[in-house]
C-alpha positions as CSV (number, residue, x, y, z in Angstrom):
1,X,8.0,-28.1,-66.4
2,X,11.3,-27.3,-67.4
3,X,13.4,-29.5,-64.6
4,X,11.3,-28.0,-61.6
5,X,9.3,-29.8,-59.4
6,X,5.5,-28.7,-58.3
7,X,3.1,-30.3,-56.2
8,X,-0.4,-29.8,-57.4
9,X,-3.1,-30.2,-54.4
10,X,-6.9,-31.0,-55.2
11,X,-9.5,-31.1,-53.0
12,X,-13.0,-32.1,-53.0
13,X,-16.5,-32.9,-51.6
14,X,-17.1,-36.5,-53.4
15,X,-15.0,-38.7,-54.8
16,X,-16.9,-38.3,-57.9
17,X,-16.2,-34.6,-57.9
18,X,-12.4,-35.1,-56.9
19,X,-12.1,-37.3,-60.1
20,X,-13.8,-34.8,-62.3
21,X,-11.0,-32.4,-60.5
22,X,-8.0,-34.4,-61.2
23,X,-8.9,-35.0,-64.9
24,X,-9.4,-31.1,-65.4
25,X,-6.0,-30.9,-63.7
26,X,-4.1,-33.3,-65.8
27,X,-5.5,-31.9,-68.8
28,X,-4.6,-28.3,-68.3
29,X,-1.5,-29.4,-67.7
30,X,-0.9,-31.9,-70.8
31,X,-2.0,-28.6,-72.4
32,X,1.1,-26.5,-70.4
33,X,3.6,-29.0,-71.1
34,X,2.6,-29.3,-75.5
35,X,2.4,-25.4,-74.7
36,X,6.2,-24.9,-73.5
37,X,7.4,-27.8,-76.3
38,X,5.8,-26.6,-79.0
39,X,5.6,-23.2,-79.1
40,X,2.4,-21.1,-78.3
41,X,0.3,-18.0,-80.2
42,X,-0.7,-14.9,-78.5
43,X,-4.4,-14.9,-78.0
44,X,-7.5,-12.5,-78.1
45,X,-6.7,-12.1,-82.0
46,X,-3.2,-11.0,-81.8
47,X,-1.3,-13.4,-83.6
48,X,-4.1,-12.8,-86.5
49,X,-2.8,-9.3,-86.3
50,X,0.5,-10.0,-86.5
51,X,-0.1,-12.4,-89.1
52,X,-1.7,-9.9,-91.2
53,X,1.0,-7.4,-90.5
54,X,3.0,-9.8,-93.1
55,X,0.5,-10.2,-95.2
56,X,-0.4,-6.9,-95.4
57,X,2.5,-6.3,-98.3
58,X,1.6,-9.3,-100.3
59,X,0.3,-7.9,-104.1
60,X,-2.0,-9.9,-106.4
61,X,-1.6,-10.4,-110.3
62,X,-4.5,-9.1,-111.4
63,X,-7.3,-6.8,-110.1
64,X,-9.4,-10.4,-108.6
65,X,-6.7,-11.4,-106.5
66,X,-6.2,-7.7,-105.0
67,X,-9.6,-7.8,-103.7
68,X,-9.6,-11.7,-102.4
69,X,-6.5,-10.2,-100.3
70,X,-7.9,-6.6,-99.3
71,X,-10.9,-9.2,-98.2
72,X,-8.8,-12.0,-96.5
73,X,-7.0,-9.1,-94.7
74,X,-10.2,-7.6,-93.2
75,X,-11.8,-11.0,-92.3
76,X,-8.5,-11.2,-90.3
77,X,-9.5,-8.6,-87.8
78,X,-12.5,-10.0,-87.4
79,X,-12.0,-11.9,-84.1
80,X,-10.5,-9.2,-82.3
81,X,-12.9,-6.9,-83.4
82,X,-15.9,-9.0,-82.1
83,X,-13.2,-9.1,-78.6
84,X,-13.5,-5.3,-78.0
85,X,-17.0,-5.2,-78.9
86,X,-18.2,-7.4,-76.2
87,X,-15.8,-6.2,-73.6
């Protein structure tokens, strides 16, 4: 993707089955190549962590707004709590 060259073979049963193949193949890597150009986020709920690592200083005017981002902050861990539960 960056300047290399890659040969990508698919195989199949049916021609039917070899064209459902190929269009997963080009579309995972449509998804690589958006991936390396525009930038990518760490998964599993990481980058919500990280995110809320910054957020984590931000101070509200008033009492109201404290809470909405003590509650925005917890509903950010949300997704990787829900992660380790299942594993």
């Amino acid at each position: 993707l960056a300047g290399g060259v890659a040969v990508i073979k698919v195989g199949a049963a049916t021609e039917v089955e070899m064209k459902e193949k190929k269009a997963r193949v080009e579309d995972a890597l449509q998804a690589t190549r958006a991936a390396v150009e525009e930038g990518i986020v760490a998964g599993g709920g990481v980058a919500l962590l990280r995110a809320k690592q910054a957020a984590g200083e931000i101070k509200g005017d008033n009492a109201d707004q404290d809470a909405g981002i003590k509650l925005v902050l917890k509903a950010i861990e949300a997704p990787l709590r829900e992660i380790v539960y299942n594993a």
